[in-house]
C-alpha positions in Angstrom: 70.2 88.4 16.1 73.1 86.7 18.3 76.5 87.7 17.0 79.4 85.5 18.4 82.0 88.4 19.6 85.4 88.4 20.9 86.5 91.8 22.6 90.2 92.6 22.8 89.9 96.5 23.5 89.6 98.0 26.7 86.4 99.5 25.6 82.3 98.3 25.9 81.4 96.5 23.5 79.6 98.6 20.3 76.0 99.4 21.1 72.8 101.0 19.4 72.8 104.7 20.6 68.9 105.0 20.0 66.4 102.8 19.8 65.8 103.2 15.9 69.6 103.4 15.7 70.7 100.7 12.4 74.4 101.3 12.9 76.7 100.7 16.4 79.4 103.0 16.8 83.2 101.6 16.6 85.7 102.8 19.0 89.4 102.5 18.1 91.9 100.3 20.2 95.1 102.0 20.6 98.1 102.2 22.7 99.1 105.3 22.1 97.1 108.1 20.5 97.4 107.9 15.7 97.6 111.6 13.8 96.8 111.9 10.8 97.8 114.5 8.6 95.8 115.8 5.4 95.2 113.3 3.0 96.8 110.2 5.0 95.8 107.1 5.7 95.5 104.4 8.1 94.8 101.5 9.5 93.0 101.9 13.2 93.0 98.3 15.2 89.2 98.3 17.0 90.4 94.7 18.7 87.0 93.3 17.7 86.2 89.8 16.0 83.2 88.7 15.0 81.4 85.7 13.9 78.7 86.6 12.0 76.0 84.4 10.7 75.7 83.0 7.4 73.7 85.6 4.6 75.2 88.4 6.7 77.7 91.1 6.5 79.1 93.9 8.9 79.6 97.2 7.1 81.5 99.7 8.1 80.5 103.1 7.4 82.0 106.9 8.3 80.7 108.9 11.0 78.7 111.8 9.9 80.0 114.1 12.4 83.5 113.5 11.8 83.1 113.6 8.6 81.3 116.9 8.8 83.5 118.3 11.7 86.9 117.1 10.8 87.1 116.1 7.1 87.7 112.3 8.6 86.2 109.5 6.8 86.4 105.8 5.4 88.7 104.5 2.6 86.6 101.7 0.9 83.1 102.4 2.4 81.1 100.8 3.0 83.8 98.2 4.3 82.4 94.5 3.9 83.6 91.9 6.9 82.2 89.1 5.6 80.9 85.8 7.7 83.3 83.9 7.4 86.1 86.3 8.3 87.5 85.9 11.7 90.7 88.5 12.4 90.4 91.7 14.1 88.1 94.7 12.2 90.1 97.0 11.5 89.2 100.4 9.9 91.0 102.5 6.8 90.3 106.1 8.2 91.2 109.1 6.1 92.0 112.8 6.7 90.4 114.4 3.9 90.7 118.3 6.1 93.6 120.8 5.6 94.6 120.1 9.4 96.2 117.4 11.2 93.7 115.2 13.6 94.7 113.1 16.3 92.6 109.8 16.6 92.5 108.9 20.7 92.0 105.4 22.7 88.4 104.9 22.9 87.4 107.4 20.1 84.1 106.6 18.2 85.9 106.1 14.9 83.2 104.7 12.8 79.6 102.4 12.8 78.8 99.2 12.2 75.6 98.3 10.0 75.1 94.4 10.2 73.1 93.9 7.0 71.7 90.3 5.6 72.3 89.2 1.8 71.6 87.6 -1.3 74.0 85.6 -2.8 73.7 86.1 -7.0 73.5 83.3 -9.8 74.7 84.7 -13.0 72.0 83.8 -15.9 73.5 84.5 -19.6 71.3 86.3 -21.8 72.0 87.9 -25.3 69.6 91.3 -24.1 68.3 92.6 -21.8 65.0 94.0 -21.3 64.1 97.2 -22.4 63.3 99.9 -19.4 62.5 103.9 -19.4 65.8 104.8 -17.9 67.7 102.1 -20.5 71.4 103.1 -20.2 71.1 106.4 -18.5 73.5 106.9 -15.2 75.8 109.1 -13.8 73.4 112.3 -13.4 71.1 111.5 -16.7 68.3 113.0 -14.7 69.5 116.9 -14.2 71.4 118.7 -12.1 68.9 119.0 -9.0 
């Protein structure tokens, strides 16, 4: 798939870091290295824009290894950009650690899944039909 990109960083363009890879990984596009301290927030510029095609969406999506390593991860994952949006991606990172951690120029911040989708049409019904799980959620099934 062709995706229409404009790349304001000083970094390469995102890439697939294997051949089986499904996400590319996001760099962040800053001037002057971002901390974060526990439990903060922010926004981190990548100074991409994309023009993705119709029925598909980028979604953003934490890093394992910072995640793992560092307690850092996405607010509102997995982050939709959706076709027809056409500002800079920008990414809600999160310190969810007991440390302060410095986010650098160039850093691998995040990935980028580009996934297709279907569009729903609602259909009113009075019931719905019946199924062996019916209305059982949120750990029905045990605890391992």
């Amino acid at each position: 798939m062709r995706v229409r990109v404009i790349n304001k960083s000083r970094h390469p363009l995102p890439d697939y870091a294997t051949p089986l890879s499904a996400g590319m990984d996001i760099r962040a596009n800053l001037t002057e290295p971002v901390t974060l301290n526990p439990l903060e927030r922010k926004l981190i510029p990548t100074g991409l824009y994309i023009a993705l095609p119709e029925g598909y969406e980028a979604q953003m999506r934490p890093r394992s290894g910072l995640a793992l390593k560092h307690g850092i991860t996405l607010l509102n994952t997995p982050g939709t950009i959706d076709a027809d949006y056409r500002g800079e991606i920008g990414v809600i990172l999160v310190n969810l650690s007991n440390e302060p951690f410095t986010v650098n120029d160039g850093e691998r911040i995040c990935q980028m899944v580009i996934a297709r989708h279907d569009r729903a049409e609602w259909v009113p019904v009075e019931a719905l039909d019946e199924t062996e799980r019916g209305a059982g959620g949120f750990g029905h099934t045990g605890k391992s």
